[in-house]
C-alpha positions in Angstrom: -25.6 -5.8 15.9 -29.2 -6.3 17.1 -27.4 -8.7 20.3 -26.0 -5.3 21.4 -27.9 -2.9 20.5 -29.2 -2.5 23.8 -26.2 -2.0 25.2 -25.2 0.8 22.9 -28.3 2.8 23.6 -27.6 2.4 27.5 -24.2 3.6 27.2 -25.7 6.5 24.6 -27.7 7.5 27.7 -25.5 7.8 30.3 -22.8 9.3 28.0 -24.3 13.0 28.1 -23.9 15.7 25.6 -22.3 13.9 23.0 -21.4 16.0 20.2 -19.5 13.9 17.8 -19.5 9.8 17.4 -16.5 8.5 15.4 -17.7 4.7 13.5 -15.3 2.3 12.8 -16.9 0.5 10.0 -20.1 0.3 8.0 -21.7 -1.8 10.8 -21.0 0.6 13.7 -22.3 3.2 11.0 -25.7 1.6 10.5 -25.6 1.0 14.5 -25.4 4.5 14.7 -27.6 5.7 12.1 -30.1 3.0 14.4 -29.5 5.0 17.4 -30.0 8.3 16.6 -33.0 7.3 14.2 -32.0 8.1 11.1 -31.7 7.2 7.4 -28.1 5.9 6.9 -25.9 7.5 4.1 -23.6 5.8 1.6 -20.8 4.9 3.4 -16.8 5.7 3.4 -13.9 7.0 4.8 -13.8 10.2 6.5 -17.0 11.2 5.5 -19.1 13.9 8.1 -22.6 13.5 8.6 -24.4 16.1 10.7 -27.8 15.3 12.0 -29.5 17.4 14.2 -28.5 16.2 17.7 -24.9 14.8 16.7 -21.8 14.7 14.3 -21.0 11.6 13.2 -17.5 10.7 11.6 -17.3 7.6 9.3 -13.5 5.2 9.3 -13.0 1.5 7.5 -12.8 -0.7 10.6 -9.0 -1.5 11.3 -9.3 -4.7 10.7 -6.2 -6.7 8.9 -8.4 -6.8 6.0 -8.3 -3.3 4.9 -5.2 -2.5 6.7 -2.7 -5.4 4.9 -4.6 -4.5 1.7 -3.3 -0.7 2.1 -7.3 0.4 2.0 -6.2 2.4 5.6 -3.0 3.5 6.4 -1.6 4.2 9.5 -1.7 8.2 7.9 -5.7 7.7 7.2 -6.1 6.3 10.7 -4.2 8.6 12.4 -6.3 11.7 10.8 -9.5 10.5 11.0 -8.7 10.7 15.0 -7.1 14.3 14.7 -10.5 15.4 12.5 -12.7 14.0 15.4 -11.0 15.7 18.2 -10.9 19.2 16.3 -14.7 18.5 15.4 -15.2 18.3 19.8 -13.8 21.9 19.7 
């Protein structure tokens, strides 16, 4: 994470006017949480955080471990997408 940080708060920047930041995973979570400079929250799926400047939306990572072990579905996965866009609106 702290190798590229930098790189996340350079693309932060030049993204403008970002409303909502979907995390794949506890460690892009506590990237996050870095970023915007705040405390981070117990983490899990599909939870909504709102902090003053941004929403951000909390996924398990898709990795084969959680999604052979049935932890995320292709349902879960699919939804946690759909929740992010209709959060945008």
């Amino acid at each position: 994470m702290e190798t590229c940080f930098d790189y996340l708060q350079q693309e932060y920047k030049i993204l403008k006017n970002i409303t909502v930041i979907l995390c794949l995973g506890k460690i892009a979570y506590d990237a996050t949480c870095k970023l915007i400079k705040v405390k981070p929250e117990k983490f899990g799926y599909n939870k909504l955080f709102e902090y003053e400047s941004v929403k951000v939306l909390t996924s398990y990572h898709p990795s084969k471990q959680n999604t052979q072990t049935g932890r995320l579905t292709w349902k879960e996965w699919s939804a946690v997408f759909l929740k992010a866009k209709r959060l945008t609106m």
